[in-house]
C-alpha positions as CSV (number, residue, x, y, z in Angstrom):
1,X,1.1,14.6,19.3
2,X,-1.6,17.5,18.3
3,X,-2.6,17.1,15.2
4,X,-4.9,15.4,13.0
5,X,-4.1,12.8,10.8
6,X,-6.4,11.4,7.8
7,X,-5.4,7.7,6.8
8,X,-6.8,6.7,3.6
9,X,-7.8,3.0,3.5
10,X,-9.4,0.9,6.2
11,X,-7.5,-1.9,5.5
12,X,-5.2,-4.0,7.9
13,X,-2.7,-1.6,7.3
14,X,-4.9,1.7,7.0
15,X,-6.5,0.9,10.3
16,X,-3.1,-0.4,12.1
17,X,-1.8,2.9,11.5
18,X,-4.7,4.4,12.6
19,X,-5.3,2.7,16.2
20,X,-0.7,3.5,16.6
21,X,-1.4,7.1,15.7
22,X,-4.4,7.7,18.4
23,X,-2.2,5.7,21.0
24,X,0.0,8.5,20.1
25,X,-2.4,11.1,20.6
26,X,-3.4,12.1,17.3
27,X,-7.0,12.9,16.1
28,X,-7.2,10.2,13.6
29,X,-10.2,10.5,10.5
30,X,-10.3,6.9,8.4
31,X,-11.5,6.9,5.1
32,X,-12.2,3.8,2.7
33,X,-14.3,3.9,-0.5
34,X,-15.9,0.7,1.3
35,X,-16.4,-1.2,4.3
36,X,-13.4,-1.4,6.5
37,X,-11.4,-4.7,5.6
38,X,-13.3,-5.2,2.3
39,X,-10.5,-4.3,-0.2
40,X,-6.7,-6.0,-0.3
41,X,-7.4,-7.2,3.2
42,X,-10.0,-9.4,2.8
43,X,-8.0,-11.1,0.1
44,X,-5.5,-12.7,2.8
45,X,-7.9,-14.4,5.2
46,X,-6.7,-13.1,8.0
47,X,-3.1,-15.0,7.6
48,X,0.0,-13.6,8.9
49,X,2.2,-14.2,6.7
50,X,5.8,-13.9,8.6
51,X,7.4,-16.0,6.3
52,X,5.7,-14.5,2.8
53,X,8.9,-12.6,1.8
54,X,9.2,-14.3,-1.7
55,X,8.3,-11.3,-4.3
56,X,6.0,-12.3,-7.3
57,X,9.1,-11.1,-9.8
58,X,11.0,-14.0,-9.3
59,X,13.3,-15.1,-11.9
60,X,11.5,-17.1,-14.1
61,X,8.0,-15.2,-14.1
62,X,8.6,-14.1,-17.8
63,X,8.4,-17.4,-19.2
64,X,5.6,-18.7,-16.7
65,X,3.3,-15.8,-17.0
66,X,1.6,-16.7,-20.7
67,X,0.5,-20.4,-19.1
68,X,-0.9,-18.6,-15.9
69,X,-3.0,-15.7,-18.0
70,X,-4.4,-19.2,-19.7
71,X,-4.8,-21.4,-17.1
72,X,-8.5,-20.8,-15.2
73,X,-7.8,-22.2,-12.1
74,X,-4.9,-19.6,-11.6
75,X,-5.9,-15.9,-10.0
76,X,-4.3,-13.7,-12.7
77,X,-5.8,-12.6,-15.4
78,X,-5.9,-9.4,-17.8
79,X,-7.9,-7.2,-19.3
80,X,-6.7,-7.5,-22.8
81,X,-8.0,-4.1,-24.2
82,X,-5.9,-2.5,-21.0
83,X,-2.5,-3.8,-22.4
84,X,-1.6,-0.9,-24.5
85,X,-1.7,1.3,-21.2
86,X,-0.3,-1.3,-19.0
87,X,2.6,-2.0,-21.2
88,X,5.3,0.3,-19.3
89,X,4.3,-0.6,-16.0
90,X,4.6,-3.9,-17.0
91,X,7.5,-3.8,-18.7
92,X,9.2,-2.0,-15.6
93,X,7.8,-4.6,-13.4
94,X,8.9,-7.1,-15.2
95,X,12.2,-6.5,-15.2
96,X,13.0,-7.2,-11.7
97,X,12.1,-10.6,-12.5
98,X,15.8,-11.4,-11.6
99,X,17.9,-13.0,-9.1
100,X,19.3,-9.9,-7.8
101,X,16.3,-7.9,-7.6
102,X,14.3,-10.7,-6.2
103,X,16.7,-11.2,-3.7
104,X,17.0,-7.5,-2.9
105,X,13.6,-7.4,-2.4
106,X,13.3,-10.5,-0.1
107,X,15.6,-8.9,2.1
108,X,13.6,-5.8,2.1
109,X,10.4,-7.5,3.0
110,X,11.8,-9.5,6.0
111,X,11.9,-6.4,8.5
112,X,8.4,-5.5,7.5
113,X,6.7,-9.0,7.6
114,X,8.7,-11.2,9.8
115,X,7.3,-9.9,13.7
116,X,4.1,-9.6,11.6
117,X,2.4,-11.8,14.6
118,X,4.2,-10.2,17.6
119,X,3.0,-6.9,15.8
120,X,-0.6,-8.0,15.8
121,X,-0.9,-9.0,19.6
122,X,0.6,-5.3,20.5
123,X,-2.1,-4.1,18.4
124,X,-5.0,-6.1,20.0
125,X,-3.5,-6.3,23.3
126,X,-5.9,-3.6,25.2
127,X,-8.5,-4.0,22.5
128,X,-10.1,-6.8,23.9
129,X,-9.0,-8.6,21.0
130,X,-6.1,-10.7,21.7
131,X,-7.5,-13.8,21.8
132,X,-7.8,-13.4,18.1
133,X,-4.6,-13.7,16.8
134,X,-2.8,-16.9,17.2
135,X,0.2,-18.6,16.2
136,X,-0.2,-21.8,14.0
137,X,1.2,-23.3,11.8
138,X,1.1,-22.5,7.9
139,X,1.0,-25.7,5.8
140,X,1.7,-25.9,1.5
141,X,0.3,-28.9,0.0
142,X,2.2,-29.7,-3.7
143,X,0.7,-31.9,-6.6
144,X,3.7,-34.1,-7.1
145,X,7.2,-34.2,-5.5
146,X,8.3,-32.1,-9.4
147,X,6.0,-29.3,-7.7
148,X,7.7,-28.8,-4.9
149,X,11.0,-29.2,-6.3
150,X,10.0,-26.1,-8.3
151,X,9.7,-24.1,-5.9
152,X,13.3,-24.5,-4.4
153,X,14.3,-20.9,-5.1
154,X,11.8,-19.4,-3.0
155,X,11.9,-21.6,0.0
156,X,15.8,-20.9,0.0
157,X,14.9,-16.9,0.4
């Protein structure tokens, strides 16, 4: 490969792609509005998430989402005066709050998530670097037995 390549975000993602296309023997030029691994990825915690293929639209998010937008201790939240412009976005979104859709989207996710960790060690593996990814184990911790009994529909994707 003989040509140059700009990848725009230094994220996880932004800089994977970046490090695959030099191996392949592009010129690579990364570009991020801030430092690299400062935006979506720095959100995650560094947690390979193989298993994460349960979408946010699952059925059901239309009637939970007015007690999350109140509750404080939960990380969504609105700009109220942005509704008006968010509204068919929103509505689109929303309606693949389904089982179909959900399910659809869960299989989708599996191919691009599930070797998420074998992924990483190629990545790292003549960086130096491969001592920093690790398999463990990824625990959930539920309030009350009805808790975790809720969520029955996602750990059955």
């Amino acid at each position: 490969m003989s040509q140059h390549v700009v990848v725009i975000g230094a994220g996880i993602v932004g800089v994977s792609a970046a490090i695959w296309l030099r191996r392949a023997g592009a010129e690579v030029t990364l570009l991020d509005r801030s430092e690299p691994g400062r935006g979506t990825s720095h959100g995650n915690g560094g947690v390979l998430a193989a298993a994460g293929v349960a979408p946010v639209t699952g059925p059901g998010l239309m009637r939970k989402s007015p007690g999350m937008l109140r509750d404080p201790e939960f990380p969504l939240f609105l700009r109220w005066p942005y509704l008006p412009r968010l509204l068919p976005w929103l509505r689109r979104y929303m309606s693949h709050a389904n089982d179909a859709d959900t399910r659809r989207i869960s299989a989708g996710l599996v191919p691009i998530v599930s070797d998420s960790v074998a992924q990483h060690k190629a990545l790292c593996a003549d960086l130096g670097l491969a001592d920093w990814v690790r398999d463990g184990d990824y625990c959930f911790a539920y309030t009350s037995r009805a808790a975790f009994e809720a969520e029955a529909y996602t750990w059955a994707l």
